[in-house]
N, C-alpha and C positions, 0 to 999 in steps of 0.2 A: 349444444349449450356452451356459450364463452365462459372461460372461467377464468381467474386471474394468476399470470404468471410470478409467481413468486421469488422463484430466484433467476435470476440474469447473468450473463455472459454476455459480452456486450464486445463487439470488433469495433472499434471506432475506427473510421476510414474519412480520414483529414490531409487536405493539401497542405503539404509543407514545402512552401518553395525553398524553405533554406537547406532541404538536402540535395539543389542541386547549385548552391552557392559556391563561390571557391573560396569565401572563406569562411569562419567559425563564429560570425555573426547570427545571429537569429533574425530572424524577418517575422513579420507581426503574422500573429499565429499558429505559429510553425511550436515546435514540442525542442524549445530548447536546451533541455535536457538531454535530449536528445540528443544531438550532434555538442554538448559542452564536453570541457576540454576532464580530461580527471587524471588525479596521480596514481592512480592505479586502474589495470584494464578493468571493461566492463565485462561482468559475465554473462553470458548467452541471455539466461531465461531476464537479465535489467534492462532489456530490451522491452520488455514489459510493460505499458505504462499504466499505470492505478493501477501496480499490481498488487492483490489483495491476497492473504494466503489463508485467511477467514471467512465465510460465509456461513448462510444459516439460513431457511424461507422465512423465520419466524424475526429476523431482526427487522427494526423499525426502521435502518437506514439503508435504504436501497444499495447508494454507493458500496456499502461495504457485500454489495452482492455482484458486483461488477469485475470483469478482468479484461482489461483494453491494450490493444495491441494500433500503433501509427504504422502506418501506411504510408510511402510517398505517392503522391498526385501521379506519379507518370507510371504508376502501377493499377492496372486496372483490375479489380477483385472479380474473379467470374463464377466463384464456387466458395465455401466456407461453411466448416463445418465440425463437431467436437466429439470425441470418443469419451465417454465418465466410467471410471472403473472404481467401486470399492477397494483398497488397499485391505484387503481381507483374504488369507489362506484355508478358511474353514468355512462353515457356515453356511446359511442358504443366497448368502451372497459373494461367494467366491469366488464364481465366474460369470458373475451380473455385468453387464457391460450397455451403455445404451448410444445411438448414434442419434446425435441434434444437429438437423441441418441448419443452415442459417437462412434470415429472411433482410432482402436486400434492401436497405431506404436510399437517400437521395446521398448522404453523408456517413453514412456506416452501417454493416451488417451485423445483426443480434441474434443470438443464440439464446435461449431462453428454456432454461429447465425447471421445473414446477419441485422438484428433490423427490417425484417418485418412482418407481420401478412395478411396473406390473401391476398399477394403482394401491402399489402399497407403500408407506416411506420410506427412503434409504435410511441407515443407521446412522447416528451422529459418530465423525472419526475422520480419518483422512482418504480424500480419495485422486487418482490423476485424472487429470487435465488433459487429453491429446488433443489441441487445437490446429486446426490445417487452413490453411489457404490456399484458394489455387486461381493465379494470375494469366491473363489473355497470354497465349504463347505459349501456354501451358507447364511454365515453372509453377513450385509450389513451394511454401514456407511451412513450417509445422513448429509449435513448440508443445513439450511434455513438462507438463508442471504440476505441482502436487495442490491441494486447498486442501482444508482441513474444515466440516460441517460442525461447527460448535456455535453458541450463544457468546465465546468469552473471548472476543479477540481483543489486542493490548488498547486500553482504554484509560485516559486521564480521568482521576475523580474526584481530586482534592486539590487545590491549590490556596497557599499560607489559612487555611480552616476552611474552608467556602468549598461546599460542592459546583463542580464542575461537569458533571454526570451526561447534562445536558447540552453537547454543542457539537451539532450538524457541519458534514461536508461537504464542499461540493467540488466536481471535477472543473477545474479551470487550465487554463494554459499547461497541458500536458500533464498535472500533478493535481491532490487532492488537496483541498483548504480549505478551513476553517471558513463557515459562512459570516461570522461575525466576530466582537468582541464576548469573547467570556468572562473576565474578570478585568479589573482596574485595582495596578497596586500603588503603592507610593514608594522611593525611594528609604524615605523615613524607617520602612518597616523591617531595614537590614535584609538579615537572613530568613527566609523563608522554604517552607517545606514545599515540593512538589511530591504528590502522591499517584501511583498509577495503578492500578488490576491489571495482572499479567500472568498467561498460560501459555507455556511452549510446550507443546507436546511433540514426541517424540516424530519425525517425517522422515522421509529417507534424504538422502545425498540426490542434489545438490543444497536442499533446502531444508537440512538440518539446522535447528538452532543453536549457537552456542549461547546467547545471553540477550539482556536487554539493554539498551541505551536512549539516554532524554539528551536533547539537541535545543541552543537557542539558538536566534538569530532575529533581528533587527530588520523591521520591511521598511516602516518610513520612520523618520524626525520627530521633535515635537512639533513642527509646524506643520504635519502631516507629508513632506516632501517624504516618495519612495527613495529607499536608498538600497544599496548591495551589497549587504556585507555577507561571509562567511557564516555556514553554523561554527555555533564553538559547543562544546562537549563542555556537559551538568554532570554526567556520572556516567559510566557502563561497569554494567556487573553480570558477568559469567555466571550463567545457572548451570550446575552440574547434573551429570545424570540423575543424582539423588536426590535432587528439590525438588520439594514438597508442589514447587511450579509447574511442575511438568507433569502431574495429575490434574492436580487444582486449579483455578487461579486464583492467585496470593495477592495481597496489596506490597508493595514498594512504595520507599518513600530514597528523593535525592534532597540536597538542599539546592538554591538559588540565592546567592548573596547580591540584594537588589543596591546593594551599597554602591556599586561599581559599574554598574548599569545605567547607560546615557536615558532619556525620556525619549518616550517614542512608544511604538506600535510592534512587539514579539510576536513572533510565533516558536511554541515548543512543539519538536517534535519527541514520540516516543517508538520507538521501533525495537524489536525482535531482531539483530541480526545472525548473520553468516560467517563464521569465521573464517578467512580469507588463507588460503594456502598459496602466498606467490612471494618471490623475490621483491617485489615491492614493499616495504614496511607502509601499513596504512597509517595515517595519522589519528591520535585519538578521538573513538569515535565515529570514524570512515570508514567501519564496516562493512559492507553490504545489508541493506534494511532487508529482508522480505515483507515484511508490512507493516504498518506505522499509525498513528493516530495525532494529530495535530491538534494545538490549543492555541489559539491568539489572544495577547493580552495587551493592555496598556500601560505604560508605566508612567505616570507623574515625577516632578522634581521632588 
């Protein structure tokens, strides 16, 4: 009897011809992201794309059950396959471990765990990731990343009073995005609250939280023309070991002063980052996300 897979892992295996460009242009379709240029290095597991540090069988948005890894076109995938381990030292799941082979389609290989063990559930908490590859030639890629099985990952729910609770992603060009408009503001209404649900719970290194940060940015005009501008930084606030966040998830609230804001089409971002240990000072806000939740909005004159 078929029964429905619940939570996913998902290898998306996409031609990108711009990783074998010479230069640091994107080519239509390609994970530009990917090869873009950044002030400070990437770390191993940002390689990652949709990468999600949230999942749950019981959440309503698929996406947010997904962890996708790009592929160059001149890599041919001939094996793929994931190790899950509870991050638990006691218990009857302490050395639970389960091996998900992957199942190959035309475009990408899927890995699909239902979150049981022994047909019983795993516990809600953090668990890793051993994801493997192994390409014709017999090289192999592997990354170990942590996800965390909770219902509360960082999620928008208010903006200037208006629930916002409701608004779906979807995986596009490399990255995840808002499937529509959520809200419509007006210049007029100044300053304005953004409000968000947010739970960091405690994971190991490399994928420790240190805090949360909200992100705008500007995708087209008021005459609908795409434009390209920079995120600019709403607020980030450092949760310390002791908040009340790191059990719970708590509501935050940033402001957005829409005074100063051109008309056009926003998307915010909210993200949980990584606090960054390099000689490079990151600019505010340029954190490292481990995962994130998107809002797009419109803004009137």
């Amino acid at each position: 009897m078929n029964r429905p897979l619940l939570a996913l892992l998902g290898l998306i295996i996409i031609a990108s011809p711009a990783a074998s460009q010479a230069d640091d242009s994107p080519a239509p379709g390609a994970f530009s992201a990917y090869i873009e240029k950044e002030r400070r290095p990437k770390l191993e597991w940002e390689t990652l794309k949709g990468y999600r540090l949230f999942f749950h069988p019981q959440d309503s948005q698929p996406q947010r059950r997904s962890l996708i890894v790009a592929v160059p076109v001149d890599r041919l995938v001939v094996a793929a396959w994931a190790i899950i381990r509870p991050v638990s030292s006691d218990g009857p799941y302490a050395d639970a471990w389960l091996r998900v082979e992957g199942e190959p389609a035309p475009d990408k290989v899927s890995l699909s765990w239902d979150g049981t063990y022994r047909g019983q559930p795993f516990p809600d908490g953090p668990y890793r990731f051993e994801v493997h590859l192994r390409y014709k030639g017999g090289d192999e890629d592997h990354w170990d990343v942590q996800v965390v099985k909770s219902l509360d990952p960082p999620r928008f729910v208010k903006l200037a009073g208006v629930a916002v609770d409701e608004h779906p992603l979807d995986f596009r060009r490399g990255q995840f995005e808002p499937v529509g408009i959520a809200a419509t503001l007006s210049k007029s209404q100044g300053v304005v609250d953004v409000v968000a649900k947010v739970l960091a719970p405690a994971v190991a290194e490399p994928f420790d939280t240190a805090g949360l940060l909200v992100q705008v940015k500007r995708i087209e005009d008021a005459r609908g023309k795409p434009v390209n501008e920079d995120w600019d930084c709403l607020c980030q606030q450092p949760l310390p070991a002791d908040s009340p966040a790191r059990v719970k998830a708590k509501k935050v609230a940033c402001q957005w002063d829409l005074s100063h804001a051109w008309p056009g089409v926003y998307d915010l971002r909210l993200g949980l980052y990584h606090a960054l240990n390099h000689r490079v000072a990151p600019d505010p806000c340029d954190e490292p996300v481990l995962d994130d939740d998107r809002l797009r909005v419109r803004v009137l004159p």
